[in-house]
Backbone as a printed PyTorch tensor [residue, N CA C, xyz], in Angstrom:
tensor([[[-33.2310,  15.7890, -56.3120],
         [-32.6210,  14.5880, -55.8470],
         [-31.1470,  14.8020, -55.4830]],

        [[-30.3840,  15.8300, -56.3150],
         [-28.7190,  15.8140, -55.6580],
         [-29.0080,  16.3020, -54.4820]],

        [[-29.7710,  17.7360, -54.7050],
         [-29.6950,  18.2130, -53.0730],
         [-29.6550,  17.2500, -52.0210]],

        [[-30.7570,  16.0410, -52.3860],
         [-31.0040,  15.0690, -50.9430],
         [-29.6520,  14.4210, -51.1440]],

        [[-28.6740,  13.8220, -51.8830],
         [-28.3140,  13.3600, -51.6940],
         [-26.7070,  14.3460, -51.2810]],

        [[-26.4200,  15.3030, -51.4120],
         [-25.9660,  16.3230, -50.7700],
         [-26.3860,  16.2770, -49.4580]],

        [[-27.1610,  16.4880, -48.9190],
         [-27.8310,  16.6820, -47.8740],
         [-27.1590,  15.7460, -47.2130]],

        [[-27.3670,  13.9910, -47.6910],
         [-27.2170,  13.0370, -47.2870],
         [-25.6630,  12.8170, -46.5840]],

        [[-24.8000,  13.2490, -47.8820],
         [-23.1030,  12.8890, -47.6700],
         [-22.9090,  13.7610, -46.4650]],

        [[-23.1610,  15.0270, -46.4590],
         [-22.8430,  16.1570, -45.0240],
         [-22.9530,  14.9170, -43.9600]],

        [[-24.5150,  15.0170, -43.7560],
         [-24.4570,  14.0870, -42.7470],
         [-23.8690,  12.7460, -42.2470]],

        [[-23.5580,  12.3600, -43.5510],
         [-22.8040,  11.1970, -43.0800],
         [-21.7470,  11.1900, -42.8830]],

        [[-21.0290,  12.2590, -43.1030],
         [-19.4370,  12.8780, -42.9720],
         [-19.5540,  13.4820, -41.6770]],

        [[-20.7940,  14.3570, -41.0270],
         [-20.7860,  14.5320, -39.7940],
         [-20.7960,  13.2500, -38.5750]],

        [[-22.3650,  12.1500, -39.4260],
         [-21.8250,  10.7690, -38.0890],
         [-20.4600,  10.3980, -38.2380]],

        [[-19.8090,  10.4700, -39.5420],
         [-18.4670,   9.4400, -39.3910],
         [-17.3250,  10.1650, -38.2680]],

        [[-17.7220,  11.8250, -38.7860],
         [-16.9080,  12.3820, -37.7080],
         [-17.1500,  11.3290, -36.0810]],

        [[-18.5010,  12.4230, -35.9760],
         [-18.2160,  11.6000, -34.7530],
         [-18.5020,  10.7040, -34.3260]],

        [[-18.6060,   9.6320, -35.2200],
         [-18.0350,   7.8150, -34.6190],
         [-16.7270,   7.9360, -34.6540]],

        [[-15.8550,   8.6930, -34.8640],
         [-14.5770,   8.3910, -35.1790],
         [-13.5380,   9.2150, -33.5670]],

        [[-14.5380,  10.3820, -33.1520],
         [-14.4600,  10.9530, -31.9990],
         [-14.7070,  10.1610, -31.2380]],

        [[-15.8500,   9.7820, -30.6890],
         [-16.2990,   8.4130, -29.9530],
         [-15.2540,   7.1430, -29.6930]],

        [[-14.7280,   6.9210, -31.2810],
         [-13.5940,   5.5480, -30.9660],
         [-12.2970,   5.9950, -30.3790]],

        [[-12.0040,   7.0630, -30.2290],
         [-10.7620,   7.9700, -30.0000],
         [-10.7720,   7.8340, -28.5590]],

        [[-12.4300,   8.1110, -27.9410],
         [-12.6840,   8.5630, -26.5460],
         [-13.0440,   7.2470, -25.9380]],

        [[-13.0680,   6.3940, -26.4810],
         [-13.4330,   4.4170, -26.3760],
         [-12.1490,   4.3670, -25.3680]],

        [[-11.5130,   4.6950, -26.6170],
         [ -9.7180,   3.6990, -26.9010],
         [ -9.0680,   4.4470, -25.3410]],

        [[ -9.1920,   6.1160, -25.1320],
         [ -8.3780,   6.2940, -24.3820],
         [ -8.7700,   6.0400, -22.5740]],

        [[ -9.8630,   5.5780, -22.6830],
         [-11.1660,   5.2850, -21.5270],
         [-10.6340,   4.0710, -21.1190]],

        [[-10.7170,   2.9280, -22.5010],
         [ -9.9320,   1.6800, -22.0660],
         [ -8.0360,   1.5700, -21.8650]],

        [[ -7.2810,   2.3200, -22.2960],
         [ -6.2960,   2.9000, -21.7210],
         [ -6.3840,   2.8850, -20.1870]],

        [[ -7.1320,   4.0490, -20.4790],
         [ -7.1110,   4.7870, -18.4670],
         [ -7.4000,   3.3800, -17.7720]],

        [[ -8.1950,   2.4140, -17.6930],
         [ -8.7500,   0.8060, -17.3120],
         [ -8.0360,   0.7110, -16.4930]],

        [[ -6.8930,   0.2340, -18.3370],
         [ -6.2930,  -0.9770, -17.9270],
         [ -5.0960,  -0.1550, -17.1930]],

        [[ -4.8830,   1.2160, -17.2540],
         [ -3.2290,   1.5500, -16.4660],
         [ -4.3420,   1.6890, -15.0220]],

        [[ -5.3630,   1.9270, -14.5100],
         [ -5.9090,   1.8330, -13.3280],
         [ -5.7860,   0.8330, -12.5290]],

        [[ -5.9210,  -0.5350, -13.6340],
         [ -6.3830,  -1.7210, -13.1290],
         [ -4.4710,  -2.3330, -12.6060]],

        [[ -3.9180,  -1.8960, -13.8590],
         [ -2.4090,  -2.2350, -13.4400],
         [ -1.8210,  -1.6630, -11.9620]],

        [[ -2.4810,  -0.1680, -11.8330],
         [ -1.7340,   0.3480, -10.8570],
         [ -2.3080,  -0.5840,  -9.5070]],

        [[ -3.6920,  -0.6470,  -9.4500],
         [ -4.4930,  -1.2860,  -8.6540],
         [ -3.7710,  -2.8590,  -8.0830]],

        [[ -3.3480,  -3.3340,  -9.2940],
         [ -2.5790,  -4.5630,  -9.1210],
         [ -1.2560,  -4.6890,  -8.2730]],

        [[ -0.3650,  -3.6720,  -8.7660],
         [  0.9700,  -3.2770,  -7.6990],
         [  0.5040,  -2.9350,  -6.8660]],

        [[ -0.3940,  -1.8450,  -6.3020],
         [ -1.0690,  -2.0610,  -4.9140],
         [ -1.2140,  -2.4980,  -3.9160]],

        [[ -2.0890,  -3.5350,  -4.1660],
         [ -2.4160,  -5.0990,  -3.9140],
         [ -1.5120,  -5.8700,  -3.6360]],

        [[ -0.5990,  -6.0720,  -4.5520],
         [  0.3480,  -7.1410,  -4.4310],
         [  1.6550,  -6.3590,  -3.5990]],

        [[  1.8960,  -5.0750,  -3.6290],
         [  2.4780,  -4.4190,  -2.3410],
         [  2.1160,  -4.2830,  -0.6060]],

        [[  1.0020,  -4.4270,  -0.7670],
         [ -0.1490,  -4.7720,   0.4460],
         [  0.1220,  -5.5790,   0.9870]],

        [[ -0.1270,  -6.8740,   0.1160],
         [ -0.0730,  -8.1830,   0.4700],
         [  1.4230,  -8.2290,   1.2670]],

        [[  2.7880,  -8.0630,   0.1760],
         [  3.5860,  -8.4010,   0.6970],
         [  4.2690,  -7.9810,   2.0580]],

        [[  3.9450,  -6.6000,   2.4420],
         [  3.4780,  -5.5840,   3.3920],
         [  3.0690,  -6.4070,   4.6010]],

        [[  1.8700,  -7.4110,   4.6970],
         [  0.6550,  -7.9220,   5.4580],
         [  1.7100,  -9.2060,   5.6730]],

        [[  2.1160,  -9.7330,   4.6170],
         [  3.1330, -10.7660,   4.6490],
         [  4.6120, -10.9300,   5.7280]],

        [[  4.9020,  -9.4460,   5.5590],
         [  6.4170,  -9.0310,   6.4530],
         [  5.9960,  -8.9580,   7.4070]],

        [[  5.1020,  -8.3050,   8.3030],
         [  4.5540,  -8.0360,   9.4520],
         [  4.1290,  -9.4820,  10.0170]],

        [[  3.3330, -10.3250,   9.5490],
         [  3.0620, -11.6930,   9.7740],
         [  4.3810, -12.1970,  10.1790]],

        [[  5.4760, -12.1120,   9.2960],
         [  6.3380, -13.1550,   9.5590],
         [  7.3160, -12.5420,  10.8170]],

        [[  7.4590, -10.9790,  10.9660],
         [  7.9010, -10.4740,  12.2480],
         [  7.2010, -11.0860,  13.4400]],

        [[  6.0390, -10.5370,  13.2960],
         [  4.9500, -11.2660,  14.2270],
         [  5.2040, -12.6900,  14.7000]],

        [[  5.5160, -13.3180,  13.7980],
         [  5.7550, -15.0200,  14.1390],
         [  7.0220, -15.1460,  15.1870]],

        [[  8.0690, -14.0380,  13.9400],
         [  9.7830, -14.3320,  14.3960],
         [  9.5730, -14.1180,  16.1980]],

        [[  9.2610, -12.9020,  16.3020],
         [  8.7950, -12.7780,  17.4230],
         [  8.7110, -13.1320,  18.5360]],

        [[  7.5210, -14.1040,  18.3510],
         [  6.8390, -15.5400,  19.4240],
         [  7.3950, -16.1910,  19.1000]],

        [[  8.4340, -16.9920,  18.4750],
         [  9.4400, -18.0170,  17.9500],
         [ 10.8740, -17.6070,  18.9990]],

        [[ 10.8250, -16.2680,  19.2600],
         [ 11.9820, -15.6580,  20.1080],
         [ 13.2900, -15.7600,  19.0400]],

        [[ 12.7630, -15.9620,  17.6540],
         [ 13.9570, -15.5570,  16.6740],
         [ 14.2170, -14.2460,  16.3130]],

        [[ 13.5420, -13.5700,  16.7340],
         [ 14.0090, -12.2020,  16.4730],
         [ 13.5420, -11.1330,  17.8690]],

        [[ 13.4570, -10.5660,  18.0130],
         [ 13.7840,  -9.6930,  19.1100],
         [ 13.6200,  -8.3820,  19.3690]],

        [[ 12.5700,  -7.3280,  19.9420],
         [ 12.5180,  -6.5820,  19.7460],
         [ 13.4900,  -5.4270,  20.8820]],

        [[ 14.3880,  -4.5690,  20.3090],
         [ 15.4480,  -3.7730,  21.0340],
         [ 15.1760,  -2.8650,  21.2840]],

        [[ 14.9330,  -2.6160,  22.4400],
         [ 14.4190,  -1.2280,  23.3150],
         [ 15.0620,  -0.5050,  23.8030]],

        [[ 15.5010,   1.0740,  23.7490],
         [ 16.5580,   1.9420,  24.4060],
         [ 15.9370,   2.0400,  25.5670]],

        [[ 16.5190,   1.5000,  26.7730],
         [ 15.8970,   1.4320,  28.2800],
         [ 16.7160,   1.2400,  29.1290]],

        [[ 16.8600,   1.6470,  30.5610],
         [ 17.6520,   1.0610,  31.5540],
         [ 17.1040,   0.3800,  32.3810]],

        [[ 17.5190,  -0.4300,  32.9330],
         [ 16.8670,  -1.3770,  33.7420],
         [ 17.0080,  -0.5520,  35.2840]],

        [[ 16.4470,  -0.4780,  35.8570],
         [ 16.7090,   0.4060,  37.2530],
         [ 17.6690,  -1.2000,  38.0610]],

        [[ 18.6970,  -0.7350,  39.1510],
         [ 19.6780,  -1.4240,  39.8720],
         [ 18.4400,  -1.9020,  41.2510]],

        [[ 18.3280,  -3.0290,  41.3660],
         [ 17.7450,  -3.0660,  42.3650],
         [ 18.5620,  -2.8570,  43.8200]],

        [[ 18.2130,  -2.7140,  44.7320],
         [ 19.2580,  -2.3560,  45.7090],
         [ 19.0260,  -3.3450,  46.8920]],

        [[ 19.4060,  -3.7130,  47.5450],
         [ 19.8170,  -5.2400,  48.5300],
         [ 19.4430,  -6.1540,  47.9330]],

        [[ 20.4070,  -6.8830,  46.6260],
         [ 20.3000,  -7.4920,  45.7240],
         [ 20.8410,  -8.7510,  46.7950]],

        [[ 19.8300,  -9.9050,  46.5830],
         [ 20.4590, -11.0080,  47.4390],
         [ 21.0860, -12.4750,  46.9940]],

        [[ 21.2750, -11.6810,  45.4430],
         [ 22.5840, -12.5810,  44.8720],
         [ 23.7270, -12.5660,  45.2220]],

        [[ 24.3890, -13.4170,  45.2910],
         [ 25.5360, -13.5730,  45.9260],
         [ 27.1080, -13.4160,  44.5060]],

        [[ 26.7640, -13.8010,  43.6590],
         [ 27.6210, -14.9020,  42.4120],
         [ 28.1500, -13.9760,  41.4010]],

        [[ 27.5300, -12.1790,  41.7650],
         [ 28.0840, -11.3020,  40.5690],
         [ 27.3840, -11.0080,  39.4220]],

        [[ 26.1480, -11.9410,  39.2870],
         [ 25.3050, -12.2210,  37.8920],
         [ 24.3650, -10.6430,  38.1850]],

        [[ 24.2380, -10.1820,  36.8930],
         [ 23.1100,  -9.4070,  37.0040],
         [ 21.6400, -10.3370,  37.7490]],

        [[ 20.8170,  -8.8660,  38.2320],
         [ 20.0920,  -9.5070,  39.0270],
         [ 18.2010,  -9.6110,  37.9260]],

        [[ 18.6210,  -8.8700,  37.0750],
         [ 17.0340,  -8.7140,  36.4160],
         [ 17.2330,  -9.0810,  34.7920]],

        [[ 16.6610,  -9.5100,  34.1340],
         [ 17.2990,  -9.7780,  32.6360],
         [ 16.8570,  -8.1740,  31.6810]],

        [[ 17.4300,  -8.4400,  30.4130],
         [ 17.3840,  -7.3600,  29.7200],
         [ 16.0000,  -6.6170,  29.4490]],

        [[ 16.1640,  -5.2350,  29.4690],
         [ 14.2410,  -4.7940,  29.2530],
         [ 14.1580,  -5.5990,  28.0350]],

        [[ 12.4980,  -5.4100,  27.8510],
         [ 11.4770,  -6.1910,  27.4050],
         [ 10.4180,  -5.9650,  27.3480]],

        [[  9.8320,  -5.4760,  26.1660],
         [  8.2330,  -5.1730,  26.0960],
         [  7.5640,  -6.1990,  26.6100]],

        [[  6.0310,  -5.7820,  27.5390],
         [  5.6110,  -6.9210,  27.4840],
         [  4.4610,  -7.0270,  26.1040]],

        [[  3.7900,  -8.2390,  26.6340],
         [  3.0270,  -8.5790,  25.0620],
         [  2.1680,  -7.3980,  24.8660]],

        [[  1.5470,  -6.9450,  25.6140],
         [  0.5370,  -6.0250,  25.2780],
         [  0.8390,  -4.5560,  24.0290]],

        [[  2.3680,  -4.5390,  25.0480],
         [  3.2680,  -3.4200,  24.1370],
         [  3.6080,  -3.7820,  22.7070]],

        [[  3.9570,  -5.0470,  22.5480],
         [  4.3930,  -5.8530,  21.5200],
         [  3.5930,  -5.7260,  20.2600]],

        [[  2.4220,  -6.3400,  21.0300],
         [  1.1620,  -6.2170,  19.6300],
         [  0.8650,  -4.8750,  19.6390]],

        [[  1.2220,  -4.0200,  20.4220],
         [  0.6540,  -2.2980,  19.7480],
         [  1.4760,  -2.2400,  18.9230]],

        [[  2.9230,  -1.9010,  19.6460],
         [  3.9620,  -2.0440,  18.5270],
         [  3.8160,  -2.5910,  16.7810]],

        [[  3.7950,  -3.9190,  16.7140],
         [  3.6480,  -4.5440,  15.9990],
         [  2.4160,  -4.0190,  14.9680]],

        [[  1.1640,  -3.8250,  15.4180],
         [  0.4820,  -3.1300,  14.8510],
         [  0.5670,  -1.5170,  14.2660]],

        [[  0.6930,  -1.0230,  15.0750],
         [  1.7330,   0.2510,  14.6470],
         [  2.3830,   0.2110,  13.5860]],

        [[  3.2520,  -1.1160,  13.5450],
         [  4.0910,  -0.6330,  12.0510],
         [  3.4820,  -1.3610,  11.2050]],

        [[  2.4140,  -2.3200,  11.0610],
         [  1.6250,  -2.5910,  10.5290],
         [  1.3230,  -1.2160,   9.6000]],

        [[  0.4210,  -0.8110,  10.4820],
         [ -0.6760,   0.7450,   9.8830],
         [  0.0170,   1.3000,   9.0720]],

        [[  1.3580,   1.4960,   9.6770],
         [  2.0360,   2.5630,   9.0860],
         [  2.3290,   2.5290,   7.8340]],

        [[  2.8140,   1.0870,   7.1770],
         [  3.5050,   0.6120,   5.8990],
         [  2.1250,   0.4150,   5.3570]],

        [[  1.3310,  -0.0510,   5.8250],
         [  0.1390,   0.2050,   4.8310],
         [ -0.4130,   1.4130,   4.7190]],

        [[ -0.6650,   2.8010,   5.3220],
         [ -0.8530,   3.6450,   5.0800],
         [  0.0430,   4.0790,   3.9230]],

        [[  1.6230,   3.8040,   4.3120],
         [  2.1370,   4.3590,   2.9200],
         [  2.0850,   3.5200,   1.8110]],

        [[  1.9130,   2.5460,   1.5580],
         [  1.4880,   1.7690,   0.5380],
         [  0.6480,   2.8620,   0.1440]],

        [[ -0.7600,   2.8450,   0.7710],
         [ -2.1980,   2.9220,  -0.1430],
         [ -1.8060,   4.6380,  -0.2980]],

        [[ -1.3630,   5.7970,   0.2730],
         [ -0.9000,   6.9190,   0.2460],
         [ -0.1990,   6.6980,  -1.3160]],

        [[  0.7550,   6.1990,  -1.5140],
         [  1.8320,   6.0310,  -2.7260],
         [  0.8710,   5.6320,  -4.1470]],

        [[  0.2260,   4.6930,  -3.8910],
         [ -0.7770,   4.1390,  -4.6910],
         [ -1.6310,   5.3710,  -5.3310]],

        [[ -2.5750,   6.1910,  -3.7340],
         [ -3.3180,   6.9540,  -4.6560],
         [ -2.3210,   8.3490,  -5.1600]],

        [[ -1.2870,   8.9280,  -4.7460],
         [ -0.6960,   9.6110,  -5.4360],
         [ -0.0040,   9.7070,  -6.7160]],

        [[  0.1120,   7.8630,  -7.0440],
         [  0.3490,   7.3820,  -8.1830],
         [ -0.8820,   7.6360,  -9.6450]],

        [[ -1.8330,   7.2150,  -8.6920],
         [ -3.2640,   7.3150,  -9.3560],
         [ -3.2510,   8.5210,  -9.9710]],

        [[ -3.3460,   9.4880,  -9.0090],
         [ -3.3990,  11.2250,  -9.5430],
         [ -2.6680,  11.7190, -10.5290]],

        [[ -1.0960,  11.0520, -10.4640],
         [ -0.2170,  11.4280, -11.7510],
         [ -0.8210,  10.9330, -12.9710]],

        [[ -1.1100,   9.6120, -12.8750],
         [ -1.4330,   8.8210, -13.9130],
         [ -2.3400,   9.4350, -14.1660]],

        [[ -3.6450,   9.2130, -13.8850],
         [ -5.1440,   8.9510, -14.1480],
         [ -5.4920,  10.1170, -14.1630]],

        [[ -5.5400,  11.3470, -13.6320],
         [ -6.5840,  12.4220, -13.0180],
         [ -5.6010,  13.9490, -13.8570]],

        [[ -4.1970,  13.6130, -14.2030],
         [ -3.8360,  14.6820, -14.4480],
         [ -3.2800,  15.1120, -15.9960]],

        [[ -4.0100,  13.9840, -16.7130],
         [ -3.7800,  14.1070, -18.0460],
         [ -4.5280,  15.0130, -18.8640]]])
């Protein structure tokens, strides 16, 4: 009967081990989560605000409150049949088509580096412990 109950304590000193390994590997699993779920969150809410700036350029825009400045020369037209001295053509100017590439363009771009920053964040955090 000691033997069995010899027998018995080993083993139960071996499950306790490893339930106790197990809660170790729980705890640091739900760790990794929640710093995933956090990073996931700045993300997101960098995204957004990202999606947000571009919107409101976009608006300023078509509102003609803001303005997009182009390094360009305007070519001189020649037998200009103003009389009064005024320039004869107004300042360059994307047209819309250019505008929304533009505009999209830097769209992509700030979100590419968003989600770029994000998963390189990820890798420090998460993948290289």
């Amino acid at each position: 009967m000691t033997n069995r109950l010899q027998a018995i304590n080993v083993e139960l000193k071996e499950i306790t081990q490893v339930a106790q390994q197990q809660k170790v590997a729980l705890g640091n699993i739900q760790r990794q989560r929640m710093q995933a779920s956090e990073l996931d969150d700045k993300v997101t809410l960098e995204l957004n605000h990202a999606k947000n700036e571009i919107e409101q350029l976009r608006a300023d825009l078509g509102n003609n409150i803001k303005r997009l400045h182009v390094n360009a020369r305007c070519p001189t037209l020649p037998n200009a049949t103003s009389a009064t001295g005024e320039p004869d053509a107004a300042g360059a100017r994307l047209n819309d088509s250019a505008e929304r590439d533009y505009l999209s363009l830097r769209e992509r771009i700030k979100m590419t580096n968003i989600m770029v920053e994000g998963l390189q964040n990820y890798i420090r955090h998460q993948c290289l412990k």
